[in-house]
N, C-alpha and C positions, 0 to 999 in steps of 0.2 A: 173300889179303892183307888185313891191316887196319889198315894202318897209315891217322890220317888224314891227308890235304893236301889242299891246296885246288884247285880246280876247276882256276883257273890254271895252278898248278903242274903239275897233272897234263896236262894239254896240254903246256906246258910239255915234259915230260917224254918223254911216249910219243905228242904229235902226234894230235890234231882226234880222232876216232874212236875211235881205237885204243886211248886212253885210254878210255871208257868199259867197253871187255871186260878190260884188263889191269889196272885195280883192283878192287878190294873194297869199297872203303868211299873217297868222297869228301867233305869238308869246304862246306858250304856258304856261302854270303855271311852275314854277319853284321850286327843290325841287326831291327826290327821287332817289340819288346818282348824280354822277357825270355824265354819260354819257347823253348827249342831243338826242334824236331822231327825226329823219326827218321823219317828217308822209305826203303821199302826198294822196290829195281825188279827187275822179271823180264822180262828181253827176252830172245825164244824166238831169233836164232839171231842172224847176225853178216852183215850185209849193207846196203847204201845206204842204203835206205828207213827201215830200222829203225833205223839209228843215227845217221839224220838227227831223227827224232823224237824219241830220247833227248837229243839235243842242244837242240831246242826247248823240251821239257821241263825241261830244266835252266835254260835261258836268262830262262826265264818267271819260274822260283821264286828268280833272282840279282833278278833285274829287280823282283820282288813288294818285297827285302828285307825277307822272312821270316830268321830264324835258323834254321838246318838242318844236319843230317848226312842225307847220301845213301848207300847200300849198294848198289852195283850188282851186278848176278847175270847171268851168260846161262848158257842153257840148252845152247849148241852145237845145237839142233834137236832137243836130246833128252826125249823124253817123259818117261819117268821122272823125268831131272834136273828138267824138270818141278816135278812133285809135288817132291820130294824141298825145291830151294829154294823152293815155293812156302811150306810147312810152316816153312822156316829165320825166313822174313819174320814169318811169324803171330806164331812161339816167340819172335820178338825185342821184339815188343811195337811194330811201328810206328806212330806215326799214321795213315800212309796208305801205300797200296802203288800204285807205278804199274805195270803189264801190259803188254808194250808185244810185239801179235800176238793174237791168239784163244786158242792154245792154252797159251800163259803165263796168259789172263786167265780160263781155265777152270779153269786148275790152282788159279790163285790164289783164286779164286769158291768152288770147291769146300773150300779148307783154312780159307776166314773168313766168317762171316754178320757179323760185328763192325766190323772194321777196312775204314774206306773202301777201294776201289778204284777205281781211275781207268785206262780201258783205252784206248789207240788203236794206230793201224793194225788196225783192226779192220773188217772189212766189215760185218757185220751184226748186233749185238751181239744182239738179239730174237732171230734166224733160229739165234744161237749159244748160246741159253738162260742169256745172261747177264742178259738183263732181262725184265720182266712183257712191259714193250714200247718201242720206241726212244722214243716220248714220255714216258713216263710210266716209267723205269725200275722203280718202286718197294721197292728194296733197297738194300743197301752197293755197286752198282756203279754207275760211269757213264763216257761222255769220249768218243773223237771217233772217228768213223766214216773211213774211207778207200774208200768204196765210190767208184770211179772210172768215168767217164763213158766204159763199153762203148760204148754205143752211137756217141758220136765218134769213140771209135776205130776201129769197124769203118769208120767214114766214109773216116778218116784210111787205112787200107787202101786200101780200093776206090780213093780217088785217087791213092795210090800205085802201086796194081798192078790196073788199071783191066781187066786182062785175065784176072784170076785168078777161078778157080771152084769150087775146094775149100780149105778152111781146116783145118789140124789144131788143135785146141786145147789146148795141151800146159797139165797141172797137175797136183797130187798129190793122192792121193784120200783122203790121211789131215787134208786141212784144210779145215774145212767151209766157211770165208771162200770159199774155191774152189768150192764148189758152185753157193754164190750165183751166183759171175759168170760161170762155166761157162751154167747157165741164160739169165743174159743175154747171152752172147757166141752163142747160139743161137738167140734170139732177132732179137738185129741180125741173124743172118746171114742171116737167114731172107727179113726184110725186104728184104733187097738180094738175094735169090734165089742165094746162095751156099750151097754143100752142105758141112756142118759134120761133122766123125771126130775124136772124142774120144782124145785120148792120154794117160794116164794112167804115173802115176808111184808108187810108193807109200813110195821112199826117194830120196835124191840120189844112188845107188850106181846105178839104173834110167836114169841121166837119158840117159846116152850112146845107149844100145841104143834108148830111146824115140824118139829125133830121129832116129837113122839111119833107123828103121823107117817115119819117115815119107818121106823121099828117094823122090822120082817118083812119091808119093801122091798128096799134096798140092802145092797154088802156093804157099802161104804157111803159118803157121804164127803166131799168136796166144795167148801168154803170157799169165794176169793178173797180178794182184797175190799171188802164191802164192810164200808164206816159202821152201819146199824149191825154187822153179825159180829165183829172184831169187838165193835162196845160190849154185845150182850156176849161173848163166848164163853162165862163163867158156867151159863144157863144154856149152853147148845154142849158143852163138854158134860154137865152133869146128866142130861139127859142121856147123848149120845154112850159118855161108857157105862151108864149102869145097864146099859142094853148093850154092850159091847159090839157098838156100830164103831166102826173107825171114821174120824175125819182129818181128811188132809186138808192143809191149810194156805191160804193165799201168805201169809208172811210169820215170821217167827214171834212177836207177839201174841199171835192167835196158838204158836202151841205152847207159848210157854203157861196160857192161861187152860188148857188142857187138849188142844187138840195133838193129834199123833204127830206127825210130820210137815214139813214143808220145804221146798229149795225155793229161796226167794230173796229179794234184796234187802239190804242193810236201808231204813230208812231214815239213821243220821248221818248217813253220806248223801242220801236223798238230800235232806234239808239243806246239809253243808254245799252241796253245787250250786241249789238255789240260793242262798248266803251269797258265793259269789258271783253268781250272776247280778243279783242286787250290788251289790258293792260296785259293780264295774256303770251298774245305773247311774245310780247315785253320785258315780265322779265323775258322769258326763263324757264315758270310754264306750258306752253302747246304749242304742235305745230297744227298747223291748218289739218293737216290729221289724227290728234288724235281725230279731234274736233267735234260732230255731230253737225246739222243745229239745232239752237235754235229757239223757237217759246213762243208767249206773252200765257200766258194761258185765256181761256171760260173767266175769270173771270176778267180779265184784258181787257173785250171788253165793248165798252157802246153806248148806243142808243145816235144820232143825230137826232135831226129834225130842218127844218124851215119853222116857225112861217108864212112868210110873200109869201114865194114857198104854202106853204099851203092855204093860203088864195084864191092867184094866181089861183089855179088850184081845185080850190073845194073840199079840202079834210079837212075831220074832224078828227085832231091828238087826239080828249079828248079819240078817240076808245081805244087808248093806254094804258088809266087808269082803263081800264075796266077789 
């Protein structure tokens, strides 16, 4: 679609989220000299986290009152589509492209040395050879890290399921964001003398077969922030509690679609730094190789739980208050 309307309107229209996958091209606030900017996004698939931070993003560049037109793109988790729109963005001539995932902001990294980039939900944009290095980017890319505090959450476990001794760590092995935390979720578990079995995923088509296979494995079962498990989590919760496996979860979208718990970050303040990181582009106050990876602070993180996952799977959340 290309028709434009406005931001409003489109809410308006198709309702909070939804609106951001079901158009093409959105209208931006008006206002902040003369020149209009063509912003184009590539968000890799369609799920909480992510289009919580497209939301932020957008909120930041009403809020800047910049003049703008936005194009929005998703990939559906498709590689290819990928490349394909990352290439649409380049050819269109934008000001600046926001990424919004790793492998959107790879695609996108690889089709422009030119055109700013501005990436978040990204775990590790260095460890993801999108920059020289998280301080010091030094190219056309930059913006805001989502690397979430593993180590609490293994906390947040253990006092939840204070009895448990094997962890499976369910992720998909085609995203390197996932490797990162994969390593740190092995980490924690280590420390707390817990024996960690990798489960591995390499499409959302796997994800069922993957979860059953852990049934009577494992005691619990720990998710991160991994685009392919967060899309499918409807089908990792249905399996996971009718077997009353617990999983904890890399961010609070993943439990509100059924996982038990998570302490983890707000991903529309995510998007909203990256927002202004962009805006400060855009008005020629910084370039993105000047720029280091920004991150939400400790304090800017908050517990999830649910209530009815809890029930499910036999766990008593009051341990929390204690």
């Amino acid at each position: 679609m290309t028709k434009n309307v406005t931001r409003r309107d489109a809410i308006a229209l198709f309702g909070g989220a939804a609106a951001f996958a079901a158009l093409g091209t959105l209208a931006g606030c008006s206002g902040g000299g003369d020149k209009k900017y063509k912003i184009g996004v590539l968000q890799l698939t369609e799920h909480d986290a992510l289009d919580q931070a497209n939301k932020g993003f957008v909120q930041a560049l009403d809020e800047s009152g910049l003049s703008y037109t936005i194009d929005q793109q998703n990939a559906q988790n498709d590689q290819s589509a990928c490349q394909t729109i990352a290439q649409k963005l380049v050819n269109d001539g934008d000001d600046l492209i926001l990424a919004i995932a790793t492998p959107a902001a790879q695609a996108v990294a690889g089709a422009t040395t030119e055109i700013p980039i501005v990436g978040t939900a990204i775990t590790d944009f260095a460890a993801s050879g999108l920059v020289a290095s998280n301080d010091a980017p030094g190219g056309n890319v930059t913006g805001t890290s989502d690397l979430t505090p593993v180590d609490d959450q293994f906390g947040l476990l253990v006092k939840l399921l204070p009895n448990a001794k094997k962890v499976g760590v369910l992720y998909c092995t085609a995203e390197s964001n996932s490797d990162v935390q994969v390593q740190m979720a092995e980490e924690a578990a280590q420390k707390r003398n817990l024996e960690v079995t990798r489960y591995s995923v390499s499409s959302s088509n796997e994800i069922q077969q993957v979860v059953e296979s852990m049934v009577g494995k494992v005691d619990a079962c720990y998710a991160p922030t991994d685009n392919t498990i967060a899309a499918g989590m409807s089908t990792v919760s249905m399996v996971a509690n009718e077997n009353k496996l617990p999983v904890i979860c890399g961010e609070k979208g993943m439990v509100d679609n059924g996982g038990l718990a998570t302490y983890g970050i707000d991903y529309n303040k995510l998007g909203y730094k990256a927002g202004q990181m962009a805006v400060k582009i855009l008005r020629g106050e910084s370039k993105p190789a000047d720029m280091p990876i920004e991150t939400l602070d400790a304090s800017e993180c908050t517990l999830a739980t649910n209530e009815d996952t809890a029930k499910a799977v036999g766990v008593d959340l009051s341990v929390l208050n204690s």
